[in-house]
Steps between C-alpha positions, in 0.01 A plus 500: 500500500347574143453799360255557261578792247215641309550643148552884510200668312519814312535798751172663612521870488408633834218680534367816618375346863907419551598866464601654804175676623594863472592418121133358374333722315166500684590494824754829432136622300330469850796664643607769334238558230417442105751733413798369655447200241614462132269464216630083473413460918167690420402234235671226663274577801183460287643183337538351837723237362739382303550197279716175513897669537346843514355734807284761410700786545774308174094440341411832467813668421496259196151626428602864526749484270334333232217765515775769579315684780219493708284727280521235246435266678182697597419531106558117421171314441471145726605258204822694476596453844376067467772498225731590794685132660445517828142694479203226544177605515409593854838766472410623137154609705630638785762726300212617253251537765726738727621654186131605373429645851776705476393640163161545625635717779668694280176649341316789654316403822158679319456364194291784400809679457637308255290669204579380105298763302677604186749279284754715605433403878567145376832565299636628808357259704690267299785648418603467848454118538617366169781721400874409506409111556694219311202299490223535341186551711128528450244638754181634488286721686164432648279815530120543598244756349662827671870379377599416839816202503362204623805270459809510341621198339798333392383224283844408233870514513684349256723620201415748190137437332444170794384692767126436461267348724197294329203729476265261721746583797473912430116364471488348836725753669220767422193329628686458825582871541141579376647712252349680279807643250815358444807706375823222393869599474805290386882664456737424247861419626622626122403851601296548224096624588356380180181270468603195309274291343525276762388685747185643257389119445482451905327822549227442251443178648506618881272797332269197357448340831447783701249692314200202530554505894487880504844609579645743353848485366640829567869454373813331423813689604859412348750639763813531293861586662446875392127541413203355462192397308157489575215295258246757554723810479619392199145348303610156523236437736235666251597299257471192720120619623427555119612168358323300793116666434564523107300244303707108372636571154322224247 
């Protein structure tokens, strides 16, 4: 009798459905609860599965640890988690769309609570989102007439002076939230709240594309590690409004 011997491929790594059933995350999730889970079983969950030698739950703690905790992972835009191996599309979408409900249940159920009146209200407001981060990160506010939040938006992360998202996205953003005032915010990871010419340049040009759509441009926050600047506070933002109506220099 023959025997026919097959060449020995690489070794598959077994996957979650080969787990013994008390050990799988979701099925211990329907069991025992969300919160008998760690933070990689919680992703791996919403990744569903793996890739080719890895399951989900290997996946995700590799995804964890190159964003270094959940909340990060929260905070990363979508193209920062397609630069991940391992995170196609349809998983990139899933994360970010989970992760942006999460944020939005975060906020106050009334949004009539959530109130920016002063430039001081936004400084604070602030303050306590961009502060102490390694990255740099730029968001902006959407308002209506009465100052009431309408969205809060992460729109950039990347490193010192990058973090800046084109103006026709800002643009777009604030037709879609029907807003009619816009307050933006970036930090600096140096720890130093100073405006740098940089950051003048972009705000004159966001200024110049708001003002013929009539939105107002409230102000430009630098969160620093240990204080904090605001345009208008400081005159910048005069300055700005000045140079934009005064007459073209022959």
């Amino acid at each position: 009798m023959e025997i026919s011997l097959k060449p020995i491929g690489k070794i598959k790594s077994k996957g979650i459905v080969t787990w013994p059933e008390s050990d799988r995350p979701r099925e211990r999730l329907l069991r025992m609860g969300a919160q008998s889970l760690t933070d990689a079983e919680l992703v791996a969950i919403l990744l569903r599965v793996g890739v080719q030698g890895i399951n989900a739950v290997e996946l995700a703690r590799q995804v964890l640890k190159k964003f270094g905790s959940l909340r990060a992972l929260a905070e990363a835009p979508l193209s920062a988690l397609l630069e991940v191996k391992g995170l196609k599309g349809a998983k990139a979408a899933q994360l970010t769309a989970v992760m942006e409900i999460a944020r939005r249940i975060a906020l106050p159920d009334s949004r009539d609570r959530v109130m920016i009146k002063s430039t001081h209200d936004a400084t604070e407001y602030f303050q306590s989102r961009l502060q102490g981060l390694s990255e740099e990160h730029f968001r902006a506010l959407f308002l209506n007439k009465r100052g009431v939040l309408l969205e809060d938006a992460l729109l950039a992360v990347g490193s010192v002076d990058r973090a800046r998202p084109p103006i026709r996205l800002i643009v777009t953003r604030i037709l879609q939230a029907n807003a009619s005032a816009v307050i933006v915010a970036h930090n600096h990871p140096s720890g130093a709240a100073d405006a740098s010419e940089s950051d003048k340049l972009f705000t004159e040009d966001l200024f110049a594309a708001l003002n013929p759509i009539g939105v107002k441009l409230i102000d430009h926050v630098v969160v620093g590690t240990d204080s904090v600047l605001s345009f208008t506070d400081s005159g910048i933002m005069d300055e700005i409004a000045l140079s934009a109506v005064a007459p073209a220099r022959k």
